[in-house]
DRENDO-1510 file (C-alpha; in Angstrom, 1 decimal, always signed):
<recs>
REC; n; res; u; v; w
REC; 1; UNK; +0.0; +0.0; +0.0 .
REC; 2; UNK; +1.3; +3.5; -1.3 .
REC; 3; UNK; +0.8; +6.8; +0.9 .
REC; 4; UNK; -0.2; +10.2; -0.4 .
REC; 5; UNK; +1.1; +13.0; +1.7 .
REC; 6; UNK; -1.5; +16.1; +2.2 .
REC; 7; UNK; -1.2; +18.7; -0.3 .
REC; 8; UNK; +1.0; +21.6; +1.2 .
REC; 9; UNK; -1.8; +24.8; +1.0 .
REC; 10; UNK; -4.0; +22.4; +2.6 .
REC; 11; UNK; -1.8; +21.8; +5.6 .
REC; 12; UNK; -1.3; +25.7; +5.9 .
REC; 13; UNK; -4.7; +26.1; +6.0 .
REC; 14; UNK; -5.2; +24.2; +9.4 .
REC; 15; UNK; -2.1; +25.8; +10.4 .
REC; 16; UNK; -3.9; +29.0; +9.7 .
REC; 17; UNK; -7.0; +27.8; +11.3 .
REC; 18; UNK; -5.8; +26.2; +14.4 .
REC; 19; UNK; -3.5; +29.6; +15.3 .
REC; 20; UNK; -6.9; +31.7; +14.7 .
REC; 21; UNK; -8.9; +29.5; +17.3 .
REC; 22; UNK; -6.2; +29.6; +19.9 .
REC; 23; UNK; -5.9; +33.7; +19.8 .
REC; 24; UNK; -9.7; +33.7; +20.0 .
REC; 25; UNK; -9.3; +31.3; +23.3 .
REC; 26; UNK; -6.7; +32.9; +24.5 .
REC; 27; UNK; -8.0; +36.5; +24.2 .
REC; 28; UNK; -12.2; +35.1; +25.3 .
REC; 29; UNK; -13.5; +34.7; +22.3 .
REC; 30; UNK; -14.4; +36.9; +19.3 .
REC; 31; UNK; -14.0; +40.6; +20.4 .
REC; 32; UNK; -16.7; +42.4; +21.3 .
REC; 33; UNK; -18.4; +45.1; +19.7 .
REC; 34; UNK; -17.0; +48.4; +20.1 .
REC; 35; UNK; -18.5; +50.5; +22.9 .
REC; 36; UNK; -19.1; +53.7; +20.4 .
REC; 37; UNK; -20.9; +51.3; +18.5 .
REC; 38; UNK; -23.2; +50.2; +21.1 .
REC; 39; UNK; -24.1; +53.4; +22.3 .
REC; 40; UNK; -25.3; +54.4; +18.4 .
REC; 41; UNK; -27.7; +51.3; +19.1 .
REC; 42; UNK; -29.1; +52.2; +22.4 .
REC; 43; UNK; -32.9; +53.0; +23.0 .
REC; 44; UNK; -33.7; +56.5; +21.9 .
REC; 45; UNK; -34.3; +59.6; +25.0 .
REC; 46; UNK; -37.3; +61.3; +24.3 .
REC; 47; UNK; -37.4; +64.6; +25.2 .
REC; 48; UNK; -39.9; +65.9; +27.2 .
REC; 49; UNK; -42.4; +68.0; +24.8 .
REC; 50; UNK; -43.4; +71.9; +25.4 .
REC; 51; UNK; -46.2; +73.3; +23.6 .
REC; 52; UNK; -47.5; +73.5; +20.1 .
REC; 53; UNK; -46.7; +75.4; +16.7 .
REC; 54; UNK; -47.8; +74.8; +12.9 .
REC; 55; UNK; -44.8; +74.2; +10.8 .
REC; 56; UNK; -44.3; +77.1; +8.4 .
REC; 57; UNK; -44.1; +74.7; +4.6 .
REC; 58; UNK; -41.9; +76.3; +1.6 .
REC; 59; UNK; -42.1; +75.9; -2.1 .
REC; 60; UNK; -38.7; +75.0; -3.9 .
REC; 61; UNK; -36.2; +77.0; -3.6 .
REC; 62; UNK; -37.5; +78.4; -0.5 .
REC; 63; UNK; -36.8; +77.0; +2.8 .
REC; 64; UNK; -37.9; +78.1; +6.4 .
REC; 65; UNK; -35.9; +80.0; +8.9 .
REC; 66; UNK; -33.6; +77.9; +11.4 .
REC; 67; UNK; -34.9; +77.0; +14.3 .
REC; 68; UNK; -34.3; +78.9; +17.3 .
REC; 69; UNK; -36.1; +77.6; +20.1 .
REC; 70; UNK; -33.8; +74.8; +22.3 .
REC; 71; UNK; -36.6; +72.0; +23.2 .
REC; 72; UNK; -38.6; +69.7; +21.4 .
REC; 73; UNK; -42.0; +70.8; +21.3 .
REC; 74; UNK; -45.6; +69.4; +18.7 .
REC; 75; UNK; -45.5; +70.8; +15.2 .
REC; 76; UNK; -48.2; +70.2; +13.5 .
REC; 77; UNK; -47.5; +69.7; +9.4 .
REC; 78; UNK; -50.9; +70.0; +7.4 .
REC; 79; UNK; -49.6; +69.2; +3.7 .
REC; 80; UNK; -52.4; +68.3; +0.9 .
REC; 81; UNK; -51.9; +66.1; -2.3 .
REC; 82; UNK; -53.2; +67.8; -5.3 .
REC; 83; UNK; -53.1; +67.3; -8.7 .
REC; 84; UNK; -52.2; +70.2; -11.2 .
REC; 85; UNK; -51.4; +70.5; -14.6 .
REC; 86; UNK; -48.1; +72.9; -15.4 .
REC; 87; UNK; -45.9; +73.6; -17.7 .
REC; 88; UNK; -42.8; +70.6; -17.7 .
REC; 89; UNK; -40.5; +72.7; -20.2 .
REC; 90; UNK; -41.4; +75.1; -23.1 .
REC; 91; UNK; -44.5; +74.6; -24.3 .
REC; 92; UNK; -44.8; +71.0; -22.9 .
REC; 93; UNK; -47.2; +70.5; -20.4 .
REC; 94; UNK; -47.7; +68.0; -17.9 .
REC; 95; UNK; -50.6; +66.9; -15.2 .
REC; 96; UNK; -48.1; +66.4; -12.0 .
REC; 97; UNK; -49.4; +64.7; -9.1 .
REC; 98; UNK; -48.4; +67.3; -5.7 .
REC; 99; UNK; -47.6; +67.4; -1.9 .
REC; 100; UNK; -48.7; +71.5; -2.2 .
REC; 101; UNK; -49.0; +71.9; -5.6 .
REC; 102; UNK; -46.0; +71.9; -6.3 .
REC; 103; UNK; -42.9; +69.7; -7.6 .
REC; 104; UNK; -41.1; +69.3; -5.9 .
REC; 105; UNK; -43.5; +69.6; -2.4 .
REC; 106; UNK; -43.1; +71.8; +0.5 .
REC; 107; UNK; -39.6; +71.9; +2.2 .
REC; 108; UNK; -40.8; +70.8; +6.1 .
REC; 109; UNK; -38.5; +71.7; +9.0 .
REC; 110; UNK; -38.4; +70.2; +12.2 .
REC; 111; UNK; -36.0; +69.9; +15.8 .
REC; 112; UNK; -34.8; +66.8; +16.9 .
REC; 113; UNK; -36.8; +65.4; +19.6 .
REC; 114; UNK; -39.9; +67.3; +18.3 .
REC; 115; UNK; -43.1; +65.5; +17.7 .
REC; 116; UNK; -44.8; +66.0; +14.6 .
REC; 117; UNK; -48.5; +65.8; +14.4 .
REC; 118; UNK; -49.1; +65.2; +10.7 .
REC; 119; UNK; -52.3; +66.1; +8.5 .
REC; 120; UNK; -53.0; +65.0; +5.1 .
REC; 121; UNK; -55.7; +66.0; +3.2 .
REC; 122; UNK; -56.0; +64.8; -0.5 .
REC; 123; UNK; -57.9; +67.0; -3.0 .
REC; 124; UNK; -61.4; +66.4; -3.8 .
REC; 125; UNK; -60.9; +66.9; -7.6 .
REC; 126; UNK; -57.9; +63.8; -7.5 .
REC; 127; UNK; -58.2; +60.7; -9.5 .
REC; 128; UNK; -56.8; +59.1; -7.1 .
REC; 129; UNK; -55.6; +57.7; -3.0 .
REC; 130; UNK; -52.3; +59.3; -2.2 .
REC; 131; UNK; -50.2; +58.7; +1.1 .
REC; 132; UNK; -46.9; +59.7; +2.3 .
REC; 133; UNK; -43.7; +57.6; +3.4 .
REC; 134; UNK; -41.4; +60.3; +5.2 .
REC; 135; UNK; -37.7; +58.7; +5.8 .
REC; 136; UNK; -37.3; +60.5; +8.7 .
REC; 137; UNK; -40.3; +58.6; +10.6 .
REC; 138; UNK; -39.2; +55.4; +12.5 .
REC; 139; UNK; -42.4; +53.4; +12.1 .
REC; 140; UNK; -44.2; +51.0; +10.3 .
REC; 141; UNK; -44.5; +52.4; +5.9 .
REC; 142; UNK; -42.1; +55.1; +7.0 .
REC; 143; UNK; -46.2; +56.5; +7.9 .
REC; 144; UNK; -47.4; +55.6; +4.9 .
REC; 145; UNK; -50.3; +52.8; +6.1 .
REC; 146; UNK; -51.6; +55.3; +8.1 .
REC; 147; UNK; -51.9; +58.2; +5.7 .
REC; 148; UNK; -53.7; +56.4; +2.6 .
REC; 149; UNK; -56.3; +59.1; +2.0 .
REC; 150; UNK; -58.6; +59.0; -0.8 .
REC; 151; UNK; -59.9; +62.1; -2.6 .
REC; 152; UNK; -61.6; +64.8; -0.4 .
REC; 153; UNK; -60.3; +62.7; +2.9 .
REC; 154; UNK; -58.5; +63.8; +5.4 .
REC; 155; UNK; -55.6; +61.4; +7.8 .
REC; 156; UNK; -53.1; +62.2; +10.6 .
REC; 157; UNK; -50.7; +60.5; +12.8 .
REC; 158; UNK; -48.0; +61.2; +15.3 .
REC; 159; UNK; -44.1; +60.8; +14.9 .
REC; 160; UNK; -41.2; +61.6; +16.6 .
REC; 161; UNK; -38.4; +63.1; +14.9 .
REC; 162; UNK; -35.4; +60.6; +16.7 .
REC; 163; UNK; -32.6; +60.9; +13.8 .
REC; 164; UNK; -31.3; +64.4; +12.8 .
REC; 165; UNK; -30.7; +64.7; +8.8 .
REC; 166; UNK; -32.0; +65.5; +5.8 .
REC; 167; UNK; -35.1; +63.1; +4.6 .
REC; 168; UNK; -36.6; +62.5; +1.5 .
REC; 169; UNK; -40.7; +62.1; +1.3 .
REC; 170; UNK; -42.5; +60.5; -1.5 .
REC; 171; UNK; -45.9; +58.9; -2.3 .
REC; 172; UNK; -46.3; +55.5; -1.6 .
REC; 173; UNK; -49.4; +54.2; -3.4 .
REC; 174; UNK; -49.5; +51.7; -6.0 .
REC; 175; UNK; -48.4; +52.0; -8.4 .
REC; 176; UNK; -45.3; +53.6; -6.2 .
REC; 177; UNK; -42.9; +54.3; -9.1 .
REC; 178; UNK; -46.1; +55.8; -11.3 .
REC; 179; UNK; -46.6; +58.2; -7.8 .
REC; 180; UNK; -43.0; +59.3; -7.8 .
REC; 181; UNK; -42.4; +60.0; -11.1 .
REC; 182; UNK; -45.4; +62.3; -11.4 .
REC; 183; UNK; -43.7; +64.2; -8.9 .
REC; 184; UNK; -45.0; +63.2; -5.8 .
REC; 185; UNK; -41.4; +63.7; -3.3 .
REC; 186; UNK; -39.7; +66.7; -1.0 .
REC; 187; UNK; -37.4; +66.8; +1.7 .
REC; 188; UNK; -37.9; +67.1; +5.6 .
REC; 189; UNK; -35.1; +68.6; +7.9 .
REC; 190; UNK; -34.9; +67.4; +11.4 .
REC; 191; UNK; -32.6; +69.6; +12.4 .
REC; 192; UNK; -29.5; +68.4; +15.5 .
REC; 193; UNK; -30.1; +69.3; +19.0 .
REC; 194; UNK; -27.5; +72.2; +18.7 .
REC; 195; UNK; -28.5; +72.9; +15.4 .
REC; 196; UNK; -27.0; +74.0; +11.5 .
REC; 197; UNK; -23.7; +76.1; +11.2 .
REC; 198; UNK; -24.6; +79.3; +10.5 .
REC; 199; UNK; -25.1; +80.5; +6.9 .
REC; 200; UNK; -25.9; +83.5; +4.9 .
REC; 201; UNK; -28.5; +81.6; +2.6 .
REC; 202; UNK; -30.2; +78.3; +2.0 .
REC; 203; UNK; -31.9; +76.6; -0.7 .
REC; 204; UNK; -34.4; +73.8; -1.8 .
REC; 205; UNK; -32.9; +72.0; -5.1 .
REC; 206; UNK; -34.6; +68.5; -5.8 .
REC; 207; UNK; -34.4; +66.3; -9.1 .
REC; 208; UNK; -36.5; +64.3; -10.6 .
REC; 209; UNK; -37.4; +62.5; -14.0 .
REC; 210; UNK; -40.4; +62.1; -16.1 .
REC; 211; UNK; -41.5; +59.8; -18.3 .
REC; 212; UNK; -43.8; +61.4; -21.4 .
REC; 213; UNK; -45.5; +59.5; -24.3 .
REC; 214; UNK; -43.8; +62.5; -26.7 .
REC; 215; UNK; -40.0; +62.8; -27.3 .
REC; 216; UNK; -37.9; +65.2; -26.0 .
REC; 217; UNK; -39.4; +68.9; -27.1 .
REC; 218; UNK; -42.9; +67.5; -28.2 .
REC; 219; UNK; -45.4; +70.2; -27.9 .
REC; 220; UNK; -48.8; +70.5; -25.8 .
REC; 221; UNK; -50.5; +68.4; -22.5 .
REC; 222; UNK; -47.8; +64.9; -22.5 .
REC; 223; UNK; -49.5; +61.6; -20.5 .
REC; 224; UNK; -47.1; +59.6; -18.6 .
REC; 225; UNK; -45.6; +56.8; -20.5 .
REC; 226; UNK; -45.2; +53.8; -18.1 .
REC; 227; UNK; -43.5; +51.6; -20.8 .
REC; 228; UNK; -40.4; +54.3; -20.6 .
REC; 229; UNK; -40.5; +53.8; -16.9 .
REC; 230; UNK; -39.8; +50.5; -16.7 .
REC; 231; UNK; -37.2; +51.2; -18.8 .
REC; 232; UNK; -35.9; +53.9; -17.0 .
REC; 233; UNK; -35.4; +56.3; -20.0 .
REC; 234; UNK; -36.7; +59.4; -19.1 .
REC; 235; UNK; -37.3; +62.2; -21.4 .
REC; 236; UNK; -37.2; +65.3; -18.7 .
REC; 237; UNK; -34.6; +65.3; -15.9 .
REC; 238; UNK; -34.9; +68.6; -14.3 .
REC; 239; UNK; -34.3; +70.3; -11.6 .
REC; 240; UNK; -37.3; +72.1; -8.9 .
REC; 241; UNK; -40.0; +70.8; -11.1 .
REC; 242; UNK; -39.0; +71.9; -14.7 .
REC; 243; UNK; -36.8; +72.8; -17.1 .
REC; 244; UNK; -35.1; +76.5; -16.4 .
REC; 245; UNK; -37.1; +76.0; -13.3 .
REC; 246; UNK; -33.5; +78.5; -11.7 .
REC; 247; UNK; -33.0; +80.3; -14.4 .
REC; 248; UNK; -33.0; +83.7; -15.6 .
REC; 249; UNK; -34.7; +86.3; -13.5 .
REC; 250; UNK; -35.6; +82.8; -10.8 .
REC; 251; UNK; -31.8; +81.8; -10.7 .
REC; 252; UNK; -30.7; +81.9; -7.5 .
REC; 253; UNK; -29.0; +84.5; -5.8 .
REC; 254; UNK; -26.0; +85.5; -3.4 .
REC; 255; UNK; -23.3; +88.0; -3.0 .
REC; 256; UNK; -19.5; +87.8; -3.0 .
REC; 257; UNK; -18.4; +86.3; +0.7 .
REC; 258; UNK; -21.7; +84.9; +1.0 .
REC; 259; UNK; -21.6; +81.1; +3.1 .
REC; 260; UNK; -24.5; +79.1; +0.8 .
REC; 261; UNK; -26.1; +75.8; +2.1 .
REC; 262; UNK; -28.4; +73.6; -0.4 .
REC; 263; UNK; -30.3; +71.6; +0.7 .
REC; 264; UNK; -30.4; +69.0; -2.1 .
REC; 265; UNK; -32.7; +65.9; -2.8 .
REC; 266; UNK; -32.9; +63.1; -5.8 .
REC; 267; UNK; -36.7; +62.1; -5.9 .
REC; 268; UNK; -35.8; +60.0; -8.8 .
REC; 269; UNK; -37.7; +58.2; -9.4 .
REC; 270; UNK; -34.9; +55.4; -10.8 .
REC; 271; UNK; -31.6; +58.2; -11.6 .
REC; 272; UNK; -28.7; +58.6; -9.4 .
REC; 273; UNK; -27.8; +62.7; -9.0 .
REC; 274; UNK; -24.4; +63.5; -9.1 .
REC; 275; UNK; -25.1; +67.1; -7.9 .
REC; 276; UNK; -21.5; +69.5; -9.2 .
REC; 277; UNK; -21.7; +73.2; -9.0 .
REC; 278; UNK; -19.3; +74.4; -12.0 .
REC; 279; UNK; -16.7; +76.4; -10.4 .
REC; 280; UNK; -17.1; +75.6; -7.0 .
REC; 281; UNK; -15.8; +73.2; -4.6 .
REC; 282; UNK; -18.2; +72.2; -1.6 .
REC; 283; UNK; -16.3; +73.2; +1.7 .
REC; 284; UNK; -18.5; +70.9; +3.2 .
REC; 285; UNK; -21.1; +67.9; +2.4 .
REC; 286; UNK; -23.2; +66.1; +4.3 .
REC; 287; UNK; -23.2; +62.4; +3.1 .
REC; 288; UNK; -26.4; +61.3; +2.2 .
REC; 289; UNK; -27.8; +63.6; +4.2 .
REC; 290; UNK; -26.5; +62.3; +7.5 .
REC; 291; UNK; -24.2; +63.5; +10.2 .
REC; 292; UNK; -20.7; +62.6; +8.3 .
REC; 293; UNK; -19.2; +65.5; +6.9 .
REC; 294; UNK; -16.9; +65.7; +4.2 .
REC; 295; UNK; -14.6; +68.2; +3.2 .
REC; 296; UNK; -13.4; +69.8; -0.5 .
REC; 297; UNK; -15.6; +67.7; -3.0 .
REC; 298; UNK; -16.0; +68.4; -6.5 .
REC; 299; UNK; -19.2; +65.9; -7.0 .
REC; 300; UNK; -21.1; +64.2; -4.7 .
REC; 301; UNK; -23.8; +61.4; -5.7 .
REC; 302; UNK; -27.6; +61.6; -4.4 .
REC; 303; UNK; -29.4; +58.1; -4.9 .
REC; 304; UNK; -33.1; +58.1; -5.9 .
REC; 305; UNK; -34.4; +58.8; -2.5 .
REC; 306; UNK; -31.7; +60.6; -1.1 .
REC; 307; UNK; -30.5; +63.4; -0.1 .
REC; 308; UNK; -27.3; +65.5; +0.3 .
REC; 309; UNK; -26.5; +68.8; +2.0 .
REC; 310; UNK; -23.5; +71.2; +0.4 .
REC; 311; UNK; -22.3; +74.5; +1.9 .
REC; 312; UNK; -19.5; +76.5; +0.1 .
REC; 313; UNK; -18.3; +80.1; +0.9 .
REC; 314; UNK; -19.3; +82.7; -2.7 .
REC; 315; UNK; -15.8; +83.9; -3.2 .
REC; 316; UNK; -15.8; +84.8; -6.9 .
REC; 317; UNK; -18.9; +87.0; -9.1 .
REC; 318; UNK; -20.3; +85.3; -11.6 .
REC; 319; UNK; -22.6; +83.0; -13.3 .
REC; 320; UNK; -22.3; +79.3; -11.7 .
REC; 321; UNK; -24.2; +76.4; -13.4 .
REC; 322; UNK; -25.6; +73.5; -10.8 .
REC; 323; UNK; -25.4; +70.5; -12.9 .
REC; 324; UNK; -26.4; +66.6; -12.6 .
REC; 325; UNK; -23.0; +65.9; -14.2 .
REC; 326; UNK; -24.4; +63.1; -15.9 .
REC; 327; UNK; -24.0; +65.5; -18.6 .
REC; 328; UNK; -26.3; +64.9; -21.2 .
REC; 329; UNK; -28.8; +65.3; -18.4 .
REC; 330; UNK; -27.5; +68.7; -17.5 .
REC; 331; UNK; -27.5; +70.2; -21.4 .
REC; 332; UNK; -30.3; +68.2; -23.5 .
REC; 333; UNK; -33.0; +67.4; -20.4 .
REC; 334; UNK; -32.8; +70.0; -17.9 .
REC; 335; UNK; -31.0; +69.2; -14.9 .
REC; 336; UNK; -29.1; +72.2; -14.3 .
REC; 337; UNK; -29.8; +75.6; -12.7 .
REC; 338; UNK; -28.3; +79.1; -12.2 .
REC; 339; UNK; -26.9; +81.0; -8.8 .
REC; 340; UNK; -25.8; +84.9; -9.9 .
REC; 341; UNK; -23.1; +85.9; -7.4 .
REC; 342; UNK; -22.7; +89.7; -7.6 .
REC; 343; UNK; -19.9; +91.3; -5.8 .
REC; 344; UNK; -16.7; +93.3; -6.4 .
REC; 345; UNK; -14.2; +91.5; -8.3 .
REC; 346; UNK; -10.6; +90.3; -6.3 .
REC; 347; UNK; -7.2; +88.0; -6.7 .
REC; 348; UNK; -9.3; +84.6; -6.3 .
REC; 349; UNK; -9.6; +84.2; -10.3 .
REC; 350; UNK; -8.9; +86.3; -13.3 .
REC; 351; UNK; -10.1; +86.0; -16.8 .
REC; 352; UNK; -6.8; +87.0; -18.6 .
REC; 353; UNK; -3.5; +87.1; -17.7 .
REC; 354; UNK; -2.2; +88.4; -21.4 .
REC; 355; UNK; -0.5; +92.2; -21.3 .
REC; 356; UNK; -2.8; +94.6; -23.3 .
</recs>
């Protein structure tokens, strides 16, 4: 009888194996987890609440004033779905399907802590049930179950706001997708404990796609087309609702030395964002809308359903483009909008250095 020695990567590997379970022995068994960690998973505090106030609701690119007050208190939110038939891009039209009549829907700030008493009412002259899914509830349907309203109803229900960020909101009825991408979606801002830095403006930016039987340009009232959809081949990716929604005399404005903060969400409903300001370079970016903060970015991306906040300082005049730097997006469908900075000239940037 022959004998066949063991190959040698297979003795190595119960080396290998047998040195791993005698550290974990040695050391009492698989280390635990770390005790930052934990405490991000412990049961929530809920502050006691003080009083009442009705949330003051913004249209795009509006947003409310910071808030001031340093407890949680009730804020009621009373938002109603409504559908209205507007102008998509030059002389296209389009029937959109609204939080507020307008796409995107009212900009809601809250307080961390606070609890929201939330109304919805859908519009008696709707064809259909709308609800709302808020990402910055922690409940069952993100709310959602408890808001389907049918036309001329009215629902409510109570959340608190336990996760400071920036939160998308969308329609949830089925068909969902067919909800979103008439431009049912807007953003919610629970804002920290110790609040936002400081800035000298902020402003609501939101994209979105639709999906029209006509091509690209065609003229008059344009259906949905669900077969583009499904496809995800939108012909309309826009920013605030429209094309040139932040354009011309509606671009937005600031002035040289300015500190801007957007406030900027993807309510897709299938197209990831990557949000660029030409010229600029974010000082500071909020990933996905959460607490982590990064510094000096160029682009940063915005998933369907996401959201992003970007602050930069106005150093230079001029004429800056935000752009979804998928670029054919930003030239041929309309993602892209205007901020004017006015201001004296200075050293930052010159347009020639060539003698006269």
């Amino acid at each position: 009888m022959t004998t066949r020695s063991l190959p040698a990567h297979w003795i190595w590997t119960a080396l290998g194996a047998l040195v791993t379970l005698a550290l974990l022995l040695f050391v009492g068994g698989v280390p635990p987890t770390p005790a930052n960690a934990r405490s991000e998973m412990r049961a929530p505090e809920l502050p006691p609440v003080r009083g009442v106030e009705t949330a003051l609701l913004t249209d795009a690119p509006e947003v409310p004033p910071a808030i001031e007050r340093d407890y949680a208190t009730r804020v009621v939110v009373e938002l109603e779905t409504i559908e209205v038939t507007k102008e998509l891009a030059p002389g296209v039209d389009y029937t959109f399907w609204t939080f507020g009549g307008s796409v995107p829907g009212k900009f809601i700030r809250v307080r961390e802590g606070d609890e929201i008493e939330f109304h919805l009412k859908n519009h008696d002259s709707s064809v259909t049930p709308h609800n709302i899914d808020l990402h910055a509830v922690t409940g069952p349907h993100g709310g959602g179950e408890a808001t389907f309203t049918g036309p001329g109803q009215e629902t409510s229900f109570l959340f608190r706001a336990l996760h400071p960020g920036l939160y998308v909101y969308h329609c949830a009825v089925a068909p969902v997708g067919m909800h979103i991408a008439n431009g049912m979606y807007g953003l919610i801002l629970v804002e920290p404990k110790e609040g936002l830095p400081e800035v000298d403006r902020e402003y609501y930016v939101m994209q979105g796609e639709f999906y029209t039987e006509g091509a690209l340009g065609a003229k008059g009232l344009q259906p949905f087309s669900y077969q583009k959809a499904l496809a995800e081949s939108p012909d309309y990716v826009v920013f605030n609702g429209s094309v040139g929604s932040m354009g011309g005399q509606s671009a937005l404005r600031a002035r040289v030395g300015e500190r801007i903060r957007l406030f900027v969400g993807n309510g897709g409903p299938s197209l990831a964002s990557s949000f660029h300001v030409v010229g600029e370079i974010f000082d500071n970016v909020h990933v996905e809308g959460g607490t982590t903060v990064n510094r000096n970015v160029q682009t940063t991306l915005v998933p369907p359903g996401g959201a992003t906040m970007v602050e930069f300082r106005a150093d230079v005049p001029g004429h800056y483009v935000m752009a979804d730097h998928a670029i054919f997006r930003a030239l041929d469908k309309g993602a892209n909008g205007i901020i004017e900075v006015t201001g004296p000239s200075n050293a930052i940037f010159s347009e020639s250095t060539l003698p006269n």
